[in-house]
C-alpha positions as CSV (number, residue, x, y, z in Angstrom):
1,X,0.0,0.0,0.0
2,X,1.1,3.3,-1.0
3,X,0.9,6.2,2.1
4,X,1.6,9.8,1.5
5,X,2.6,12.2,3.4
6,X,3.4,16.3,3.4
7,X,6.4,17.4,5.3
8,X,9.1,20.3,5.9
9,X,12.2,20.4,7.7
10,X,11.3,22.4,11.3
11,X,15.1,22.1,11.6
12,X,18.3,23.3,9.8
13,X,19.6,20.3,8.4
14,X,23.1,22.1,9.9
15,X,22.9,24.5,12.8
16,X,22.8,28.3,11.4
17,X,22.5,27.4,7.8
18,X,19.8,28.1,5.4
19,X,18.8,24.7,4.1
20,X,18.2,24.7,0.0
21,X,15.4,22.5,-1.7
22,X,17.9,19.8,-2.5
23,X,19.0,19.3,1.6
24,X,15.3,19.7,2.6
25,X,14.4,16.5,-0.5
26,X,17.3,14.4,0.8
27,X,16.8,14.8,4.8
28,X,13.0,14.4,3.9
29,X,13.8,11.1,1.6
30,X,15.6,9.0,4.7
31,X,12.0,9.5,6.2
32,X,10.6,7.1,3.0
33,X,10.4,3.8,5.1
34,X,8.4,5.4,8.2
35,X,6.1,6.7,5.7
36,X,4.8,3.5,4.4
37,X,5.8,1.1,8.1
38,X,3.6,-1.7,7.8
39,X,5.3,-3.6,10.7
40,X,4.4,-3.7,14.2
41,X,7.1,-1.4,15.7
42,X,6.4,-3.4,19.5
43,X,7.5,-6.7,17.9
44,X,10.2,-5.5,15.0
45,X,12.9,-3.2,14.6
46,X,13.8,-2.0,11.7
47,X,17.1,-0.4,10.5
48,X,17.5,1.8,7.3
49,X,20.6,0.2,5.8
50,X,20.8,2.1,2.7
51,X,19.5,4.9,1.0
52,X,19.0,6.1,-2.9
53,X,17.5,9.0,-4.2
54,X,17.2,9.7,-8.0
55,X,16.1,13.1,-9.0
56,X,14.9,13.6,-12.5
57,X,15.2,17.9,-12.1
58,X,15.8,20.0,-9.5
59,X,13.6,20.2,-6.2
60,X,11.9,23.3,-5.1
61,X,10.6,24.8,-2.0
62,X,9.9,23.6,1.5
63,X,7.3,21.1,1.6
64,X,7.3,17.9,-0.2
65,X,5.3,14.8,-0.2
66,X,6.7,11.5,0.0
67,X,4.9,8.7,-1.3
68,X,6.2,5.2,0.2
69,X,5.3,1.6,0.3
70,X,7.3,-1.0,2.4
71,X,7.8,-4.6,1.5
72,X,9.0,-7.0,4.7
73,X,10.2,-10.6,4.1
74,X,10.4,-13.4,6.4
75,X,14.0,-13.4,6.4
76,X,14.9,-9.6,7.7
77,X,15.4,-7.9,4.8
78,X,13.2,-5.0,3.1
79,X,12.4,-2.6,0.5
80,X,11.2,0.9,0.8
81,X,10.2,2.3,-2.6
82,X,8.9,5.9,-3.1
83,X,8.1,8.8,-5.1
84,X,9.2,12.6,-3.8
85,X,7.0,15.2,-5.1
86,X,7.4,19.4,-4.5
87,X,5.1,21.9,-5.0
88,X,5.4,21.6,-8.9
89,X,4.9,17.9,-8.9
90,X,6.9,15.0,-9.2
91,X,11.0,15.2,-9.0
92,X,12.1,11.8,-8.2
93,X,12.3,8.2,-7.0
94,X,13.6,6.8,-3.0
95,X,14.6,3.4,-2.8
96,X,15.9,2.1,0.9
97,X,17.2,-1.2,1.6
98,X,16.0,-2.5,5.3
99,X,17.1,-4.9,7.9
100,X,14.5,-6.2,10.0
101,X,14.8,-8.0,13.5
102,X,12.7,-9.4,16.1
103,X,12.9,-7.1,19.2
């Protein structure tokens, strides 16, 4: 299943910087997996082993919507696939490799 989500950085991505749309796509983007968690977070822990994000233009303004579903297998690894969209629509593509465990 496929989850959206709208969000902004409340936070400098580095401590008296101005952030630009590209830090605010990729700090947003390591947030793909939690978008789309499908796993009960009181049994399983999940770690995000790897990131990709693959940006077909440039990213603009503040907010952007992450898109993300999140596939499990029995034997601890997962995907997290998604689409990052900005205020002019779709920019790019978020792929996350997971390791999950038994708490």
């Amino acid at each position: 299943m496929t989850r959206p989500a709208w969000a902004r950085q409340r936070i400098p991505l580095v401590a008296g910087e101005e952030d630009t749309p590209l830090t605010r796509a990729l700090t947003l983007a390591d947030s793909s997996w939690g978008v789309a968690f499908e796993l009960d977070h009181r049994q399983q822990f999940v770690i995000n082993t790897d990131i990709t994000l693959a940006l077909h233009r440039e990213p603009v303004g503040e907010w952007f919507c992450v898109r993300s579903a999140t596939a499990a297998s029995p034997g601890g690894s997962g995907l997290a696939l998604g689409q990052l969209d900005d205020k002019d629509g779709d920019c790019g593509r978020i792929l996350q490799t997971l390791l999950v465990a038994d708490r």
